[in-house]
N, C-alpha and C positions, 0 to 999 in steps of 0.2 A: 160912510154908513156901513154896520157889518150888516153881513151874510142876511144873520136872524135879531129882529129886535123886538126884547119882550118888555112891555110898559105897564106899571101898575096892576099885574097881572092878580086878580083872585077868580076863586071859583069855591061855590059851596056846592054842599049837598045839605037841601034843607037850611034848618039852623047853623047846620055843620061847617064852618071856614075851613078849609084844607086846604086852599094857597093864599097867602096874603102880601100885595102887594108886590110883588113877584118883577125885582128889575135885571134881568140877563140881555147881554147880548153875545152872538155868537158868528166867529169870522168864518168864511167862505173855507172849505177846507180842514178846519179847526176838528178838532177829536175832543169831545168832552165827557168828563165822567162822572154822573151823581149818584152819590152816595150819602148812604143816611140808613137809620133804623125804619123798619116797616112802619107804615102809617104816616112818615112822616111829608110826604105830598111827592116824592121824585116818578113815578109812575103816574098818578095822575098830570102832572105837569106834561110828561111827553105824550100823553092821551091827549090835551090840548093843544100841544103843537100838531098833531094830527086831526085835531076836530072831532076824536072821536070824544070824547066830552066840550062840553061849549062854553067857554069861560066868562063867570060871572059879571066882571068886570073886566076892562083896561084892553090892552091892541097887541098882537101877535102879526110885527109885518116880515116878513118872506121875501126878501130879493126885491123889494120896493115893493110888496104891496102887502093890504091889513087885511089880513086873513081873518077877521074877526066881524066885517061889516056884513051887512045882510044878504047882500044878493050874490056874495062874493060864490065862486063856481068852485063847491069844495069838490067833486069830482076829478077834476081838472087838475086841480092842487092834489089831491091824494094820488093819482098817478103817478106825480113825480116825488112821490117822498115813498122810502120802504120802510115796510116798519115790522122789525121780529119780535114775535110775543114769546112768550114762556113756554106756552103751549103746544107752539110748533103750528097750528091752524092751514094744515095741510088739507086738503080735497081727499079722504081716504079711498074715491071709488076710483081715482085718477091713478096712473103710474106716475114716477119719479118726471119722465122728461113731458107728459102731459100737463104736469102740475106746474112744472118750466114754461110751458105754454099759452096756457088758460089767457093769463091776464095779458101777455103781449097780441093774440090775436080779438078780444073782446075791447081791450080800452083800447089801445096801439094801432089797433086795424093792418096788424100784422101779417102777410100770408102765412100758410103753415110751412112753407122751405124756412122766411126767413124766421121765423119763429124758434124752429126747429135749430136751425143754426147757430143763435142769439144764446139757447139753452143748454146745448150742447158746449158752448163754450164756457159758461159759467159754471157747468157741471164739472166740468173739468179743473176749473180754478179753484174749486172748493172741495174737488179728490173724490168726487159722486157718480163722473160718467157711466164708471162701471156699473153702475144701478139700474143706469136711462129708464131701462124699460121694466123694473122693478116695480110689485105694488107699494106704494110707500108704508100699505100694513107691516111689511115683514123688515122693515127696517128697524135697525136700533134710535132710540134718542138720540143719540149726536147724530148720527145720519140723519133725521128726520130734519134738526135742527141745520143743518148744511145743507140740506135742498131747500128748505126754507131760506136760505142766507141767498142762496142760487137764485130762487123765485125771485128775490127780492128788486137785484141786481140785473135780473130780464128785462125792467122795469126803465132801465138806465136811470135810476133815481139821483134827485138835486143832492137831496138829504138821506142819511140813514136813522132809522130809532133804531134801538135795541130794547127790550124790555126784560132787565134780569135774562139774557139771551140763556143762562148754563143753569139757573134755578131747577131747572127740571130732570135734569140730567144726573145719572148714577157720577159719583167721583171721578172713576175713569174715563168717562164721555168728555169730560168740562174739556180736559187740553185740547183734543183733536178741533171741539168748536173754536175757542179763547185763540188756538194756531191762527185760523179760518181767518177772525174778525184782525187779528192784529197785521197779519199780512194787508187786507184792507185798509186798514189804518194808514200803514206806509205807503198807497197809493191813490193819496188826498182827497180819499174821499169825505165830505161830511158826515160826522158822526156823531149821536148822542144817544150816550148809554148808561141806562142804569145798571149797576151792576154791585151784589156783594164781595164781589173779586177783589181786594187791596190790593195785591202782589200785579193784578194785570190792569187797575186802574193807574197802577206805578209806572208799568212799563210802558201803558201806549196812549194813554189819554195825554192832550199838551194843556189842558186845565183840569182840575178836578174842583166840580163845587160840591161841598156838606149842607144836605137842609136838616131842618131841626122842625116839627110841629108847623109845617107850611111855608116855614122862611127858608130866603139863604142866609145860612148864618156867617159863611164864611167860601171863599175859592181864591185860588192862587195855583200854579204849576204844581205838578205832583210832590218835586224834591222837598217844597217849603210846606206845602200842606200834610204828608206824612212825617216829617223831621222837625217841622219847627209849627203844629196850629196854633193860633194865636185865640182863634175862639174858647173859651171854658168848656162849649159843650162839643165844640169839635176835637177838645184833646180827652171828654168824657167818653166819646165814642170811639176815637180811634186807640184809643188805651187798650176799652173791652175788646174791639174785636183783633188786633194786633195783637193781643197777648198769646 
């Protein structure tokens, strides 16, 4: 059984269908990358694997178990998943190695040495130490976005989201983040990411799936899915944005 298994998954809003029928699964370790035009459900889809939207129908199980039944302890589950927004969702009243800290001494029950140690180390991995005690006001967007990756990682998470991680970010910001995540990549962690990046859904993702209007329309290894897509609308989309 893999990692993550997603079964007949839909979720509306309202009238609205925005995932239908939704079959993925995802191996232990596995790097994947959805892509798609806006709207078309790849953001909400990892909002439900996080719970933070609550899916319509069908089962989201997690390392054997169905994250989707009622009494299920989604607290418990969202500790060990990170999840990077666009937005960066930093604590602005905190510093840099405060904001490293927050969540390992409140969920974790962390002391504050090892706390402090745990964050200090991830600051470091992600080239932010020199910050620690910076207000994370006065940082740039990819900095903000790399203490965020840092927070994440305090966390010692199963899974990673990304959500559009570099959306937010001035042109020259995207690499020093896209650096961050893909060195991660190569150190097995669980990853799903939405992202408009071709060129770094190329390089680091080991699936990439294309949704179209709530579906998957189509997924296969990067080489075959940017060089050879077989779907009509996954060769209409990667046409436009490749060109």
């Amino acid at each position: 059984m893999s990692f993550i298994e997603i079964k007949n998954l839909n979720k509306s809003f309202g009238d609205q269908l925005v995932l239908k029928d939704i079959e993925l699964s995802i191996d232990q370790k596995e790097v994947v990358a959805l892509i798609g035009s806006s709207g078309s459900g790849k953001s909400t889809l990892l909002r439900c694997l996080n719970l933070l939207e609550t899916p319509s129908a069908g089962a989201i199980i997690v390392d054997g178990q169905n994250i989707t039944t009622e009494n299920f302890n989604i607290n418990h589950y969202r500790s060990q998943m990170g999840m990077i927004f666009q937005s960066f969702n930093l604590f602005n009243h905190l510093t840099v190695i405060e904001n490293c800290m927050i969540g390992q001494k409140e969920v974790l029950k962390k002391s504050s040495k090892d706390a402090n140690e745990t964050a200090r180390n991830f600051l470091e991995k992600v080239g932010m130490l020199e910050f620690a005690n910076a207000s994370v006001k006065k940082l740039s967007g990819g900095q903000k976005q790399r203490v965020a990756i840092a927070r994440a990682l305090c966390m010692q998470p199963k899974i990673l989201l990304l959500d559009e991680p570099t959306s937010a970010l001035d042109p020259e910001m995207v690499g020093e983040v896209l650096e961050v995540i893909k060195n991660l990549a190569s150190e097995g962690l669980t990853m799903v990411i939405v992202t408009h990046e071709m060129s770094f859904a190329k390089d680091v993702a080991d699936r990439v799936i294309f949704m179209d209007q709530g579906v998957v329309c189509e997924e296969g290894a990067p080489e075959t899915m940017f060089t050879h897509p077989k779907h009509p609308r996954t060769q209409a989309f990667l046409s436009r944005v490749l060109r």
